[in-house]
Every structure is written in structure tokens, then in C-alpha cells.
C-alpha positions as CSV (number, residue, x, y, z in Angstrom):
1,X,16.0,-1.6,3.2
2,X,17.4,-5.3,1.8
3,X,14.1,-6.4,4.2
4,X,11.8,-4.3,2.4
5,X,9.2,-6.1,0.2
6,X,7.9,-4.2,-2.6
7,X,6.5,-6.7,-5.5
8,X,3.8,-7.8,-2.8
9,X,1.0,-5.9,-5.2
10,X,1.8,-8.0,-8.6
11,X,1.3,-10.9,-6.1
12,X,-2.7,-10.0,-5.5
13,X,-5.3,-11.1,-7.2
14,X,-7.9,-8.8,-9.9
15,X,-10.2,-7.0,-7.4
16,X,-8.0,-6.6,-4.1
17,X,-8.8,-3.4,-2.1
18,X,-5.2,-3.0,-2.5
19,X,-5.3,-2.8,-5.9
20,X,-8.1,-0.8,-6.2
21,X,-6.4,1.9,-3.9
22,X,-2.9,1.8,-5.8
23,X,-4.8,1.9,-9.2
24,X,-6.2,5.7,-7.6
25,X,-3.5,6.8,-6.0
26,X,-1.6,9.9,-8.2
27,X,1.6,11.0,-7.8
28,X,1.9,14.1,-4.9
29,X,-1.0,12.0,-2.9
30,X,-0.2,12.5,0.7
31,X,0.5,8.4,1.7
32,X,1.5,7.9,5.6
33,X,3.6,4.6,6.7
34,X,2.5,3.3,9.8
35,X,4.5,0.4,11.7
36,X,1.7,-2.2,13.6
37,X,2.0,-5.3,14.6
38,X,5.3,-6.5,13.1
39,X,4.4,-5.1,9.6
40,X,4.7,-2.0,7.7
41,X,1.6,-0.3,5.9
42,X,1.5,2.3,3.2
43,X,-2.0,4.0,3.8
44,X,-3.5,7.2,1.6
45,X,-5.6,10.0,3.1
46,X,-8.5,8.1,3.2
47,X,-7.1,5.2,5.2
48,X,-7.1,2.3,3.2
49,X,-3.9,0.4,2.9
50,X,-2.3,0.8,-0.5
């Protein structure tokens, strides 16, 4: 966990995809973490990275 960034969203700019899917997502949403390529990924129901 001490290698787990998680202030990489206050880091993005106004209009990020990101953004725009973590500004949606409620709490109880069904989120899936997938491991690819060296990096982890928080992704909703719909797919997008969040």
C-alpha cells in the first residue's frame, strides 16, 4: 500500500475523462481494479477508467 498513488486525480486538468467519470461515479457503484501493463486501473461498469 505505501506504493499506492491516490492524489493522481487533483493532478488532472478541468475536462479529463477521468474526471468526468469520478465526478459520476456514486457511492455502491460496482468499480473493478484491473492490473495491465505495470499499472493499476480503477474502471466502473461502463469501462472507462476512473
Amino acid at each position: 500500500m505505501s506504493q499506492v498513488f491516490i492524489d493522481w486525480a487533483g493532478r488532472l486538468r478541468a475536462g479529463d475523462a477521468s474526471l468526468n467519470a469520478i465526478s459520476k461515479a456514486r457511492t455502491g457503484d460496482p468499480v473493478t481494479l484491473t492490473h495491465e501493463q505495470g499499472r493499476w486501473w480503477v474502471r466502473d461498469l461502463f469501462d472507462p477508467t476512473v
